[in-house]
C-alpha positions in Angstrom: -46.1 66.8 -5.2 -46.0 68.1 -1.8 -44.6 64.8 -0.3 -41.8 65.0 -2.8 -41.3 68.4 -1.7 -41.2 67.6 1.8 -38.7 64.9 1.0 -36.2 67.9 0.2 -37.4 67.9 -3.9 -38.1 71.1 -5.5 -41.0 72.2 -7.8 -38.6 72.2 -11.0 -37.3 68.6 -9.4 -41.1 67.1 -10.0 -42.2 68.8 -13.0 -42.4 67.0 -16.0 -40.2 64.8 -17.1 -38.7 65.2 -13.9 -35.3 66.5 -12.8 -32.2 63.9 -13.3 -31.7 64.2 -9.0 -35.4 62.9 -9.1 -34.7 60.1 -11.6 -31.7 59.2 -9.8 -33.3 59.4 -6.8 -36.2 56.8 -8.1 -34.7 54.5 -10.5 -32.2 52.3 -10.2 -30.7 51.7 -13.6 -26.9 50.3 -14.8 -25.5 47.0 -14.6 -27.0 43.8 -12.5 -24.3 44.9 -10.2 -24.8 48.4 -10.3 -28.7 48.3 -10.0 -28.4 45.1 -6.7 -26.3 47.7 -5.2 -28.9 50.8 -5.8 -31.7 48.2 -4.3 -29.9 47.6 -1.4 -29.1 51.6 -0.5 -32.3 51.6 -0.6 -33.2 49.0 2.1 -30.1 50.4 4.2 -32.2 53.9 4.2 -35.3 52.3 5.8 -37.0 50.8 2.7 -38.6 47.6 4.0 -39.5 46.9 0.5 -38.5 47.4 -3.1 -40.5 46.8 -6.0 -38.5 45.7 -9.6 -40.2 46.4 -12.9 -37.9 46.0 -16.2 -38.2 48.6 -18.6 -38.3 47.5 -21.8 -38.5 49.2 -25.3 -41.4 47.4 -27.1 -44.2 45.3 -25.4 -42.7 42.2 -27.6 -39.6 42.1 -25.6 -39.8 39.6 -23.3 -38.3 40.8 -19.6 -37.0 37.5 -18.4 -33.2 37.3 -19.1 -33.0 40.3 -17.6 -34.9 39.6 -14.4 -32.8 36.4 -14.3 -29.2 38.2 -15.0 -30.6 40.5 -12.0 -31.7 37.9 -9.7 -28.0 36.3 -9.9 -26.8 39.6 -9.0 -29.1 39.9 -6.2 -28.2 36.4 -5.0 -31.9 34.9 -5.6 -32.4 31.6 -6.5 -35.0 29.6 -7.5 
């Protein structure tokens, strides 16, 4: 908690389920478009890295279209 708090969060930011500012803050959610353009706000702040994990509402759904839809809007390729 402290380093979150020294990042300019408050207590009632980090506690449980955390504050919206803190989601916002740490997810990058939306369209393809909407989420490349999060990602890359976050390399123009510093970030030398991003890491991408799809959410997904059951263990059976399978995460690939939309890591594929999001790679497109990233401009990845394979």
């Amino acid at each position: 908690m402290n380093n979150w708090l020294k990042l300019g969060f408050t207590k009632d930011d980090v506690r449980k389920p955390g504050s919206d500012r803190l989601i916002d803050a740490l997810v990058a959610y939306g369209t393809p478009d909407q989420i490349a353009r999060r990602l890359g706000e976050h390399l123009e702040a510093g970030a030398d890295h991003v890491a991408i994990q799809v959410l997904r509402p059951s263990r059976e759904d399978n995460p690939m279209a939309a890591l594929t839809e999001l790679s497109g809007a990233l401009g990845l390729t394979r």
